[in-house]
GUFI-222366 format. One record per residue (C-alpha): residue in three letters; x, y, z. Coordinates in steps of 0.001 Angstrom, whole numbers, padded with zeros to 6 digits, always signed. Example, Ala and Ser with C-alpha at 12.3 -4.5 7.8 and 13.67 -1.06 7.14 Angstrom:
// residues 2
ALA+012300-004500+007800/SER+013670-001060+007140/
//
This chain:
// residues 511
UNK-022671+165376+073579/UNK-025161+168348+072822/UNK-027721+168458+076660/UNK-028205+172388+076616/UNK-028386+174706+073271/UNK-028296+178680+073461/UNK-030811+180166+070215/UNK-030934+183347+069208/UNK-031358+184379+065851/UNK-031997+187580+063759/UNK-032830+185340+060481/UNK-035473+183062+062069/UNK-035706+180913+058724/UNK-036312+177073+059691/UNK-035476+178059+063697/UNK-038602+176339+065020/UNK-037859+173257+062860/UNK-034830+172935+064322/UNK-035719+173367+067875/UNK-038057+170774+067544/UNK-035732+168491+066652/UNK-033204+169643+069064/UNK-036288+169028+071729/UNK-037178+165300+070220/UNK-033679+164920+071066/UNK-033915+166196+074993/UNK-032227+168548+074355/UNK-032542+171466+076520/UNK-033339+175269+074787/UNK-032624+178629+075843/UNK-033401+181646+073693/UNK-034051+185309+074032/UNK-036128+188016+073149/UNK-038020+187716+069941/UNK-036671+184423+069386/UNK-038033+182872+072351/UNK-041996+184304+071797/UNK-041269+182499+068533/UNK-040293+179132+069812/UNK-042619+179714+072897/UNK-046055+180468+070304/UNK-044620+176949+067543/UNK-045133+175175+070884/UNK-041143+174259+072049/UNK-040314+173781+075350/UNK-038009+176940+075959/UNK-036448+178666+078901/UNK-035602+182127+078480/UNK-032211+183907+079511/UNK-033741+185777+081927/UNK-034993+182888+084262/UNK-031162+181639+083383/UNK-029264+184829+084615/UNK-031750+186384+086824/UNK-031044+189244+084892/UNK-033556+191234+082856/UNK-033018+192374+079162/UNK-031839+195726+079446/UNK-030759+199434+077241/UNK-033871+197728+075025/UNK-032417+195306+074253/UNK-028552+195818+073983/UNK-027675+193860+077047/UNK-029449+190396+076927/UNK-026899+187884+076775/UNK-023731+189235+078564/UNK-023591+187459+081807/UNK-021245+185215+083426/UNK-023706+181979+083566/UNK-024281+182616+079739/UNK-020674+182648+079003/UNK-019289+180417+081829/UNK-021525+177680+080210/UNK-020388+178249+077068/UNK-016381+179064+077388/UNK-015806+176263+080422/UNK-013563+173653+079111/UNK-014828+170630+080114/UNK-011628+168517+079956/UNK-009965+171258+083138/UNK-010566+169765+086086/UNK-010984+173718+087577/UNK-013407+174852+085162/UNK-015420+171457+085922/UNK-015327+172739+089937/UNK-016687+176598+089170/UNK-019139+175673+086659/UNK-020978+172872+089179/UNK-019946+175576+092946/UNK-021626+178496+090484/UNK-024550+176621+089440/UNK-024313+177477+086074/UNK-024118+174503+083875/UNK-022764+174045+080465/UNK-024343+175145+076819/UNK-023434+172633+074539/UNK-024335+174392+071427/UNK-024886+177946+070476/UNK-027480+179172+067371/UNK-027234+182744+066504/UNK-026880+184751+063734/UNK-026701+188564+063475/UNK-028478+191365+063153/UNK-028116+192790+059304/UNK-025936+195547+059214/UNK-024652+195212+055586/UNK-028270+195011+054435/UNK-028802+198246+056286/UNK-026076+200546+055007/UNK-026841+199410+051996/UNK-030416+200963+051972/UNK-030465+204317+050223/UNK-030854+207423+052514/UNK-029568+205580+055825/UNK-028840+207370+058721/UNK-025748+206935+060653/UNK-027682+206277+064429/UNK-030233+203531+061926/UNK-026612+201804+061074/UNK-025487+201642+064565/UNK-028274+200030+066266/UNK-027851+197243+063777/UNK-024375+196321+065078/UNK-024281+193376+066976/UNK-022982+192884+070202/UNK-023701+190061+072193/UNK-024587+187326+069155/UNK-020865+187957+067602/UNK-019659+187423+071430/UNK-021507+184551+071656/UNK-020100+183154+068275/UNK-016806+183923+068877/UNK-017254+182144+072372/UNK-018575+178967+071218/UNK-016333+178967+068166/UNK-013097+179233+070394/UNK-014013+176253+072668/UNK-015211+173996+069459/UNK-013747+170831+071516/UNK-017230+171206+073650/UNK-019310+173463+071530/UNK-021038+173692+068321/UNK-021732+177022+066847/UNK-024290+177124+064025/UNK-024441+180672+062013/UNK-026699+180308+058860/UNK-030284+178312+058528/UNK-028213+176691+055641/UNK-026344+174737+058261/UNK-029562+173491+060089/UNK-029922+170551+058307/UNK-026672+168471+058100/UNK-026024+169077+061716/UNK-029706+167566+062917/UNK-028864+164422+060371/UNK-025457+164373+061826/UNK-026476+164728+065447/UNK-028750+161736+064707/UNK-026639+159499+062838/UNK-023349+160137+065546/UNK-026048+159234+068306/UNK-025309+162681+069767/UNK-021854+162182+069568/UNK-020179+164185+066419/UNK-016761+164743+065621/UNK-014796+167027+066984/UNK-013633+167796+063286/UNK-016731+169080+062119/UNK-016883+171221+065203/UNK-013922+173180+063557/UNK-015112+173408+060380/UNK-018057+175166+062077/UNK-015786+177291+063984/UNK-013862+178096+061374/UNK-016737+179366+059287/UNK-017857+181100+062471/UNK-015079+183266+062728/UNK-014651+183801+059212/UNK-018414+185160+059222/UNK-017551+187635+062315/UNK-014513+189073+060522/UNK-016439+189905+057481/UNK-018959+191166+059328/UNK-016453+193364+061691/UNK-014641+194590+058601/UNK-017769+196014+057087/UNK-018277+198382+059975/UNK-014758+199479+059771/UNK-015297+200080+057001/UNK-018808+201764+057079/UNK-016893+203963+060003/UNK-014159+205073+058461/UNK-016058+205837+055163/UNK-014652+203403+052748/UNK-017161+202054+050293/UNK-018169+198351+051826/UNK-019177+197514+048146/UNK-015600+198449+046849/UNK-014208+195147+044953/UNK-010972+194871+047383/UNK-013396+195757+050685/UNK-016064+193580+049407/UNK-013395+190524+048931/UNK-011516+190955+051955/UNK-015300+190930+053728/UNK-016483+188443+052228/UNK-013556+185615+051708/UNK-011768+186736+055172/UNK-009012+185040+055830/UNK-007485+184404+052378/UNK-004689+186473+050704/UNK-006201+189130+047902/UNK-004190+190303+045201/UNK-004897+193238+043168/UNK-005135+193238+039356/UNK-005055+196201+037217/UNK-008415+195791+036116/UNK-011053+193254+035547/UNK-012329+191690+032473/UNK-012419+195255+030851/UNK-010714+198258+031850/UNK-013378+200266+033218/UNK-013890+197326+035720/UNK-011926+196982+038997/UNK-010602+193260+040022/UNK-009213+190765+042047/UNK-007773+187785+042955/UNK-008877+185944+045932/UNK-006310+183223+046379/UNK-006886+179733+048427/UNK-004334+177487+047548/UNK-003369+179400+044088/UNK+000245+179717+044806/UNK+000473+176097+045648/UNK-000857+175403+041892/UNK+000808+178214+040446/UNK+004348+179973+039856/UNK+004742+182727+037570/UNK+008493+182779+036680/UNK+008807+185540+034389/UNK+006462+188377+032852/UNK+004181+191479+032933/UNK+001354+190856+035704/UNK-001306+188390+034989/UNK-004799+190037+034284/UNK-008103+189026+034797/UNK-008370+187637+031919/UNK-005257+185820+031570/UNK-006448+183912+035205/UNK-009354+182950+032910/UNK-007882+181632+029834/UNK-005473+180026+032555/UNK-007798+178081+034453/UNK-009343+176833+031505/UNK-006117+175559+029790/UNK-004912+173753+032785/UNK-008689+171975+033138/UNK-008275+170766+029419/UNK-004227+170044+029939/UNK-005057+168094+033134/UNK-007601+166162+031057/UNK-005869+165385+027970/UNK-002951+163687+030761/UNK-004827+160253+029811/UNK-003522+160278+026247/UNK-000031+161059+026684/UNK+001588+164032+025647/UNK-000371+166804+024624/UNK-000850+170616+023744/UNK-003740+173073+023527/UNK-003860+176554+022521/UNK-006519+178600+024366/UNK-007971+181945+023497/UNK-010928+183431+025085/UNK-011457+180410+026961/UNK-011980+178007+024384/UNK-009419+175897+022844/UNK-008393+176842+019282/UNK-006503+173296+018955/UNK-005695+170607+020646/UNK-003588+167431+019910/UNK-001451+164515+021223/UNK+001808+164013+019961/UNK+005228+162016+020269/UNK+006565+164301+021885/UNK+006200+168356+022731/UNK+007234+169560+019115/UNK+005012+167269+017222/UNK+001878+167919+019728/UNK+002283+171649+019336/UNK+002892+171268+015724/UNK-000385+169722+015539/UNK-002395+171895+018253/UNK-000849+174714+016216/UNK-002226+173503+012630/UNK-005642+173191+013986/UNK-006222+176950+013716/UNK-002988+178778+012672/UNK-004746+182692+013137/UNK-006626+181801+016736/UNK-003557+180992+018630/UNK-002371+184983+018491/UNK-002233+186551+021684/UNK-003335+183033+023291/UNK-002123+180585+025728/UNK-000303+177348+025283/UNK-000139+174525+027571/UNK+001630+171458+028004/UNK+001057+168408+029762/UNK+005051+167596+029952/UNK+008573+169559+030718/UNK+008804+171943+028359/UNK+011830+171171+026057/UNK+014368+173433+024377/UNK+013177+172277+020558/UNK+009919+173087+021036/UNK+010134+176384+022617/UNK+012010+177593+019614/UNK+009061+176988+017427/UNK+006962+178306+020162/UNK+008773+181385+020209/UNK+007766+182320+017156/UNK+004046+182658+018015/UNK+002990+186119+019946/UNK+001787+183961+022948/UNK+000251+185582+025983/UNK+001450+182817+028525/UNK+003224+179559+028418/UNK+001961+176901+030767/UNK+003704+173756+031394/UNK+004676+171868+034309/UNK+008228+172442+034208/UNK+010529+174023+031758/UNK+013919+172970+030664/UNK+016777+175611+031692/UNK+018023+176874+028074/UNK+014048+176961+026864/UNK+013312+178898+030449/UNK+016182+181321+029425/UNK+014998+181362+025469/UNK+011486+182444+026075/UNK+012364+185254+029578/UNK+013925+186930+026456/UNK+009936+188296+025732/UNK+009699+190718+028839/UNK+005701+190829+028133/UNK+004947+187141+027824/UNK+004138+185270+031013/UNK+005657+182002+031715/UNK+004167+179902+033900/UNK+004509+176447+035546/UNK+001902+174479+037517/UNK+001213+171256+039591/UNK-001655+169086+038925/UNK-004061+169092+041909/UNK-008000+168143+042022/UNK-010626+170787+043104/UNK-013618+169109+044065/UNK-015749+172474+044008/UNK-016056+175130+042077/UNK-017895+178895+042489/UNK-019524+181512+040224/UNK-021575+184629+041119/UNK-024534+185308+040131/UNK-027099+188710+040883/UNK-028376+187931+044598/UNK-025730+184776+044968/UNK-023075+182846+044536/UNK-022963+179288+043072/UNK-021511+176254+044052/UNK-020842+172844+042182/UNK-019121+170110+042288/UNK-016368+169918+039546/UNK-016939+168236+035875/UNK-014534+165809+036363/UNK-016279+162869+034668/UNK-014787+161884+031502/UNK-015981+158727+028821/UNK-013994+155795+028553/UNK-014384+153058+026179/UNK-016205+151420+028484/UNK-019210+154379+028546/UNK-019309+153884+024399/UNK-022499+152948+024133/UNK-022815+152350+020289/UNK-026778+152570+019127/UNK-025951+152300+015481/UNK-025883+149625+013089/UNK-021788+150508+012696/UNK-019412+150167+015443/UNK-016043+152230+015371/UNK-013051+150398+014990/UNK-010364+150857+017922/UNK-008793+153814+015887/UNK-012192+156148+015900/UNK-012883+154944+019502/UNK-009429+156869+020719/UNK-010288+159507+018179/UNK-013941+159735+019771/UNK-013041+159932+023233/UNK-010223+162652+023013/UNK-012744+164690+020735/UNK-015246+164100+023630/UNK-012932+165421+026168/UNK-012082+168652+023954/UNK-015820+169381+023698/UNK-016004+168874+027300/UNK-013850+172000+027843/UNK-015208+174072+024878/UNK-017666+176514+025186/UNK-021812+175219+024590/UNK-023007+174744+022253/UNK-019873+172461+021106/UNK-019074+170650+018641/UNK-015403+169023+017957/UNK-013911+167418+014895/UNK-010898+165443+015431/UNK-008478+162769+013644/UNK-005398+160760+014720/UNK-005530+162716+018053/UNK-005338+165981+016920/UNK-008381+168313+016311/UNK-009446+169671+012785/UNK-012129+171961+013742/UNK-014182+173137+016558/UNK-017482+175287+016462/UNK-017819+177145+019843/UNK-020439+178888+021879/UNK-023187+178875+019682/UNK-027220+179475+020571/UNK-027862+176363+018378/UNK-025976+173368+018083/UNK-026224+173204+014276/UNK-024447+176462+014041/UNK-021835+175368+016090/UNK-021966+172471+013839/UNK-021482+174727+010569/UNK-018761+176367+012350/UNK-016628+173865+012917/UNK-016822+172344+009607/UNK-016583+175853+007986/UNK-012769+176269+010547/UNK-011855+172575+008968/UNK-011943+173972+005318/UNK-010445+177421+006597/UNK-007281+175733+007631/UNK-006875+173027+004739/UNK-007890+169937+007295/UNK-009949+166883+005129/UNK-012823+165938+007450/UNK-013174+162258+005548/UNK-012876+159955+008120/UNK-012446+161991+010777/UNK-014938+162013+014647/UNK-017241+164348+015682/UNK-017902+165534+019449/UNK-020744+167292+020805/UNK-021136+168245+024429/UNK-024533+167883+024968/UNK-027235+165880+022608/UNK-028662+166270+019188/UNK-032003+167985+019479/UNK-032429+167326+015618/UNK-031041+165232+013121/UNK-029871+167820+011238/UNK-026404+168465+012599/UNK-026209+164459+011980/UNK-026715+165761+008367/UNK-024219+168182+008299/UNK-021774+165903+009776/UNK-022521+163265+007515/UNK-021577+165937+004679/UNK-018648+166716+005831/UNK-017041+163118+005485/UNK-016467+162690+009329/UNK-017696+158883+010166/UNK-017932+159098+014052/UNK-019959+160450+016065/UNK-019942+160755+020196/UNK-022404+163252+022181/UNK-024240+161797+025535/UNK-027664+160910+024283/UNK-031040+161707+025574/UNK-032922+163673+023067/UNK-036505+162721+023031/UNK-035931+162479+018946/UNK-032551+159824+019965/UNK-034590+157611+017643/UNK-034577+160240+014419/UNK-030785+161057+015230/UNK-030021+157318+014774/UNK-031877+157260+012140/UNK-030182+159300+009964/UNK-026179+158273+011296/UNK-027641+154868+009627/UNK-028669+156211+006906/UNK-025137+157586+006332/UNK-023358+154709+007400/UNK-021934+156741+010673/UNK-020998+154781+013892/UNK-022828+156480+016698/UNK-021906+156030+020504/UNK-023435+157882+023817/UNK-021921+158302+026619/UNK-024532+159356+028967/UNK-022737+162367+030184/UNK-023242+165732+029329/UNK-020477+168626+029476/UNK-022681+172270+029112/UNK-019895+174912+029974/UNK-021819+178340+029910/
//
C-alpha cells in the first residue's frame, strides 16, 4: 500500500496532475528543489526533503537527496523484522513510491558546440540512485520513470484499492533499470569518445539488456545495421548459410507472418521478394503447393524466399533446388532434403516455430511506434455479401485465402486468386486502380485465365472503377472490407456485372 511518495522530476510533464491524485488519495508527498515550488505554487500539499533530512540542498544542487532517512525509507524491506525495528528507533519512515526522472544528458551532448563541463553537470546523481533504490526493493516500492507511465498506475492504484500487484511492480522495475543502463552507457560512452549516435552504441543504449548482433550492413551498403534480438533465437535457427542481412530479416519476417496465416488452409507455400509475396498457394502436399506458389510469377521468385507451412520433404526440395533462392523457411526439414539443399554454401536455410507477438515497433523521425499486431483475419462468418449474387462455397474459400494474401501484401493491394492458389497480385501502388491494372496485367504475363477467379483488396474501393476493371478481367468475386462513402456506387456496378460482393469490415493497410 502506497502512504508516502518521493517526486522529483527533470521532465515535469503531467507531475502536478499526478500529485493531485496521489493527494486525493492521502497520500503523503515529498519533493525537492524545483519540483517542489512547482507542486507547492499548483496548490499540493508537499513537504520538502529538507524538513525530511534536516539537511539543506547543497554543491547547488548536487547533494539533495543522499541521506540515510531518504534511502532508509526507501531500501527498508518491510517483510525483515530488523529493518521494521531501525526504520521506527530512527524515525524515518517508509517511501512507498518513488517519481523521478533524469536530468537530459543525451539531449545535451547532442547539442552542437557542447562543452565538456555543460555535459557533466547534466549527469545525474541522486535521481538514478533513487531509481535504482526503489527498483531493487519493488516488493514495497513503486518506481515511476516517464510521464507516460502516470496514467495506468493512478487507474491502477484506484481500481486495486491501493493495493497493486506485486507483478506490475517488476515490470516497473524492470523498465527502471533498463532506463538507468541506457542512460549510464551513454556517458561511457560520451567519456570515452565513442559516438552515442553510432547504430551498435545507440542499440545497446537504447534496448539494454537484449543481445545485439551485428550485420554487415543495413538495407543498403552505405548504411550500418543491427539486430536487436528478444526472443529471436527462440523463433529462429539458421542451419546452414552465408549471414543473414538486413534485408533478408525483412523478407523473413514477412514470409513467416503470411506462412503463419495461410496455417488455416492446410498446406501451403509463398514466395517472397522485397517483402511482398510473388505467389502464394495451398496444395496437397509441399510439391504441389510450391508448384503452384511457383506458377504464380515464375521471374519474381529469383533471389527470393520460400516458405512452408509443413516439414520440408525430400521431393520437393529437388524442385526447389532448382530456383536461385535466397532462404528456405520451413518448420522442419527432412534429413536427405537438409543435406540436398547445404550443398548451396550461399543460400540460407532456415527453420522456425510458430509463436504470437502481440506488439509490434517501427521508428519513425522523433519516435518510435508501437501497435498491436494485425492478427485479425475474415472468416466465413465476417462475409458480409451486399450484392444481389452470393458466392457459392468454392469462391467463399477462394475469397478468404485471397483476403489473407492481400492482408500481407504491400498497400495499395489487390489479389487475384483461384482454387487456392494466386494468379496475380498488384502491389504497393499510390492508387488502388493501379494496383488493380497490375495485377491483372501479372495474370496475362504468366498465362493464368482470370474467368472465374476472386479478387482481394486490402482496404476499400474509393471508386467503382477498379470494380470495372475487375469485372473485365473475368474474375466473379470480390472481397475488400467496405466503408467507402461511394459503398453504394461500388455495389452498383459488381451488380451490374453480375459479381458477388462481400465485406468484411476489416482493413489490412501494410505501409
Amino acid at each position: 500500500m502506497v502512504k508516502r511518495a518521493l517526486i522529483s522530476v527533470y521532465d515535469k510533464r503531467g507531475i502536478a496532475d499526478l500529485a493531485r491524485k496521489l493527494e486525493s488519495l492521502e497520500i503523503e508527498i515529498i519533493s525537492t528543489g524545483g519540483t517542489y515550488k512547482l507542486l507547492k505554487d499548483e496548490g499540493v500539499k508537499v513537504i520538502s526533503v529538507e524538513d525530511v533530512t534536516g539537511f539543506p540542498e547543497i554543491l547547488d544542487g548536487r547533494v539533495k537527496t543522499l541521506h540515510p532517512k531518504i534511502f532508509g525509507a526507501i531500501l527498508a524491506d518491510r517483510s525483515n523484522a530488523s529493518h521494521n525495528n531501525a526504520v521506527s528507533e530512527l524515525g524515518i519512515g517508509t517511501i512507498d513510491l518513488v517519481v523521478v526522472n533524469l536530468y537530459p544528458f543525451t539531449e545535451t551532448i547532442a547539442r552542437e558546440g557542447v562543452s565538456l563541463a555543460e555535459a557533466i553537470e547534466q549527469i545525474d546523481i541522486g535521481g538514478v540512485t533513487l531509481i535504482r533504490a526503489a527498483a531493487k526493493n519493488f516488493m514495497h516500492v513503486d518506481v515511476l520513470t516517464s510521464p507516460e507511465q502516470y496514467e495506468d498506475y493512478i487507474k491502477l492504484l484506484v481500481s486495486t484499492s491501493n493495493n497493486i500487484d506485486r507483478a506490475y511492480s517488476r515490470k516497473l522495475a524492470a523498465a527502471a533499470f533498463a532506463g538507468t543502463s541506457s542512460y549510464d552507457i551513454a556517458i561511457s560512452q560520451f567519456l570515452t569518445g565513442k559516438n552515442p549516435q553510432g547504430v551498435e552504441e545507440f542499440a545497446s543504449g537504447a534496448f539494454a539488456g537484449n543481445d545485439i548482433a551485428s550485420l554487415r550492413y543495413g538495407e543498403n551498403p552505405h548504411q550500418k545495421a543491427v539486430l536487436v534480438k528478444k526472443n529471436f533465437d527462440e523463433v529462429f535457427e539458421v542451419l546452414h548459410g552465408k549471414e543473414i542481412s538486413y534485408n533478408n530479416l525483412l523478407d523473413i519476417n514477412s514470409a513467416y507472418d503470411l506462412i503463419s496465416d495461410l496455417r488455416r488452409f492446410g498446406t501451403s507455400c509463398a514466395i517472397i521478394k522485397h517483402g511482398n509475396p510473388s505467389g502464394a498457394a495451398v496444395g496437397k502436399d509441399n510439391f504441389d503447393a510450391y508448384v503452384k506458389a511457383f506458377a504464380s510469377d515464375t521471374v519474381s521468385p529469383f533471389g527470393g524466399i520460400v516458405t512452408f507451412n509443413e516439414k520440408l520433404d525430400f521431393n520437393t526440395s529437388i524442385e526447389v533446388d532448382k530456383l536461385f533462392t535466397e532462404i528456405i523457411l520451413a518448420p522442419e526439414y527432412d534429413e536427405d532434403a537438409l543435406n540436398l539443399l547445404k550443398k548451396k554454401k550461399n543460400r540460407r536455410l532456415i527453420s522456425f516455430k510458430f509463436l504470437s507477438e502481440v506488439f509490434e515497433t517501427r521508428s519513425i523521425t522523433g519516435g518510435i511506434l508501437v501497435q498491436e499486431k494485425d492478427t485479425e483475419t475474415a472468416d466465413i462468418g465476417k462475409l458480409n455479401f451486399v450484392t444481389k449474387r452470393k458466392a457459392a462455397e468454392e469462391e467463399t474459400r477462394d475469397m478468404l485465402f485471397a483476403e489473407t494474401i492481400s492482408k500481407h501484401t504491400r498497400s495499395n493491394a489487390i489479389v487475384f486468386a483461384k482454387d487456392l492458389k494466386t494468379l496475380g497480385i498488384g502491389a504497393g501502388q499510390p492508387s488502388r486502380i493501379d494496383s488493380t491494372k497490375i495485377a491483372v496485367a501479372k495474370a496475362k504475363q504468366f498465362g493464368h485465365d482470370l474467368n472465374g477467379s476472386v479478387a482481394a483488396s486490402d482496404a476499400f474501393f474509393p471508386f467503382a472503377d477498379g470494380i470495372t476493371a475487375i469485372a473485365e478481367s473475368g474474375a466473379k468475386s470480390i472481397v475488400q472490407p467496405g466503408g467507402s462513402v461511394r459503398d453504394s456506387e461500388v455495389i452498383e456496378e459488381a451488380d451490374a456485372h453480375d459479381i458477388a460482393m462481400a465485406f468484411t469490415g476489416i482493413r489490412h493497410f501494410k505501409h
